[in-house]
C-alpha distance (Angstrom), angle and dihedral (degrees) to the residues before:
residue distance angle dihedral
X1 . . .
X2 3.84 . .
X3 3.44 115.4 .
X4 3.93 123.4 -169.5
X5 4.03 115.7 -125.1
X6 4.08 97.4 173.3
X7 3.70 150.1 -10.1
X8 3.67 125.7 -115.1
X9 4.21 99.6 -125.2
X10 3.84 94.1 174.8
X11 3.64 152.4 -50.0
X12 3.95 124.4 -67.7
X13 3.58 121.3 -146.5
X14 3.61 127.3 -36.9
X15 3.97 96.3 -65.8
X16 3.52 108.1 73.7
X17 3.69 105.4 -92.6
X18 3.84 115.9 143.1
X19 3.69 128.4 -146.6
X20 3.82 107.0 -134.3
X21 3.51 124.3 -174.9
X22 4.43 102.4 -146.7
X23 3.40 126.3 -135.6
X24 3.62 108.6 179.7
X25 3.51 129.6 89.5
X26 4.00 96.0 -126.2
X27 3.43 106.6 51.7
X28 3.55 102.3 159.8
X29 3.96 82.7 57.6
X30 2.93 100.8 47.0
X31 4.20 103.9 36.6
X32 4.31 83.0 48.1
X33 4.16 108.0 151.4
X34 3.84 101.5 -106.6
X35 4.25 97.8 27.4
X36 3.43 113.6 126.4
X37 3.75 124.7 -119.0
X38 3.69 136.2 177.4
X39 3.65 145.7 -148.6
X40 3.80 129.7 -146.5
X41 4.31 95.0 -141.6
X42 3.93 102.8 174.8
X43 3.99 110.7 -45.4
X44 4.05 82.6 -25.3
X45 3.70 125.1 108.1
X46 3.76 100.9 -160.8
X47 4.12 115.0 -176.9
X48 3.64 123.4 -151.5
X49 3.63 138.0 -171.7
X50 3.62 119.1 -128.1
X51 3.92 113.5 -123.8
X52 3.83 99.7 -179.1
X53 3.89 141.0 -6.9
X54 3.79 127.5 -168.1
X55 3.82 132.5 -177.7
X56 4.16 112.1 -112.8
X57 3.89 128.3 171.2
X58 4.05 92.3 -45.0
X59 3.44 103.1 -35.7
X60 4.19 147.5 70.1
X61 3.26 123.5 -97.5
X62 3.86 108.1 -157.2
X63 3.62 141.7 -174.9
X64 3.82 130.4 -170.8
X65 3.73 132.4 -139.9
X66 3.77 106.0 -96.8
X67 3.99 101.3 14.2
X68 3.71 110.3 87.5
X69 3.43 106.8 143.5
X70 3.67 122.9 61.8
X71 3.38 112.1 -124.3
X72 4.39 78.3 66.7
X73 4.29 94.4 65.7
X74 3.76 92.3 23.0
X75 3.64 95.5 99.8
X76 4.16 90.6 48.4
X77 3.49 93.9 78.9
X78 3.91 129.2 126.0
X79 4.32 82.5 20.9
X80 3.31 126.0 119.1
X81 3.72 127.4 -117.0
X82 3.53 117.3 -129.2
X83 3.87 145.8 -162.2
X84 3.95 133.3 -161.4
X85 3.80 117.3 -121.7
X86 3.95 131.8 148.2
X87 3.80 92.9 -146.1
X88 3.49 100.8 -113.9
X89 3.50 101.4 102.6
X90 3.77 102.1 116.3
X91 3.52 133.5 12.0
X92 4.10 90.5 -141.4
X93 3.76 97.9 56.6
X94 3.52 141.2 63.3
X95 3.52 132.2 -173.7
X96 3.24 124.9 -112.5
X97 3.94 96.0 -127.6
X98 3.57 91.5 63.4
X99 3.51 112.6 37.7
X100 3.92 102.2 33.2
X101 3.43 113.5 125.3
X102 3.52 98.6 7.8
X103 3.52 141.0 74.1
X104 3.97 120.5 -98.9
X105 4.24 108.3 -110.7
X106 3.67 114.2 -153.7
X107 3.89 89.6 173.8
X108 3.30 147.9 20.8
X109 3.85 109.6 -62.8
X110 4.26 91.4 -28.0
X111 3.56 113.0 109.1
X112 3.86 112.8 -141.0
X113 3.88 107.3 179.1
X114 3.44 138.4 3.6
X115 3.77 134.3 -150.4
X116 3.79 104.0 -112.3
X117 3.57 99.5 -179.8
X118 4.36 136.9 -32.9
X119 3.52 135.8 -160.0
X120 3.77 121.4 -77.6
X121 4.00 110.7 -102.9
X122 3.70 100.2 14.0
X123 3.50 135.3 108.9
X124 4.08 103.4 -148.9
X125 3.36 114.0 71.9
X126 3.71 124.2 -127.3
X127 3.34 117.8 -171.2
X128 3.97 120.6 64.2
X129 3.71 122.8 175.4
X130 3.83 110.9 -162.2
């Protein structure tokens, strides 16, 4: 499953550096020097490598490994950045994209928990009433 962790807003400076607005609760995770991202460009999915992040007024600014100038990421903006996971990564967290607006089903026809409430902006829910 692909799961979005940001949106390219714009460009940043000459060099290559993307602002990225991040939706994701574990950013640092997520944004880690090295991690691979991708980018759904057309019927393309193109995968990057991130090369640096930094913190500025609210959002990301990002650069990939290979694009440093910016008529390279230019063309990436208003898409979302995106990560590969198979949803199983922890038993006390669901995301967002697969549980919103429904109840969580542990078996058959018996619901177990239900999403009480989750932060605004995120995609992992945080909340679970049992």
């Amino acid at each position: 499953m692909q799961l979005s962790i940001g949106k390219i807003v714009n460009t940043h400076g000459i060099r290559g550096e993307l602002k990225v607005v991040p939706n994701t609760d574990f950013v640092e995770e997520r944004y880690a020097i090295g991690n691979e991202v991708m980018i759904k460009f057309g019927r393309d999915t193109l995968t990057f490598e991130i090369d640096s992040v930094r913190a500025h007024k609210g959002c990301l600014l990002v650069t990939f490994k290979g694009y440093h100038n910016i008529n390279d990421v230019e063309k990436y903006k208003g898409l979302d950045l995106l990560i590969e996971v198979d949803g199983s990564e922890d038993d006390d967290y669901y995301y967002y994209v697969k549980a919103v607006p429904k109840n969580v089903i542990a078996a058959p026809k018996k619901t177990v928990k239900k999403i009480v409430s989750q932060k605004k902006h995120t995609k992992t829910v945080k909340k679970i009433e049992s």
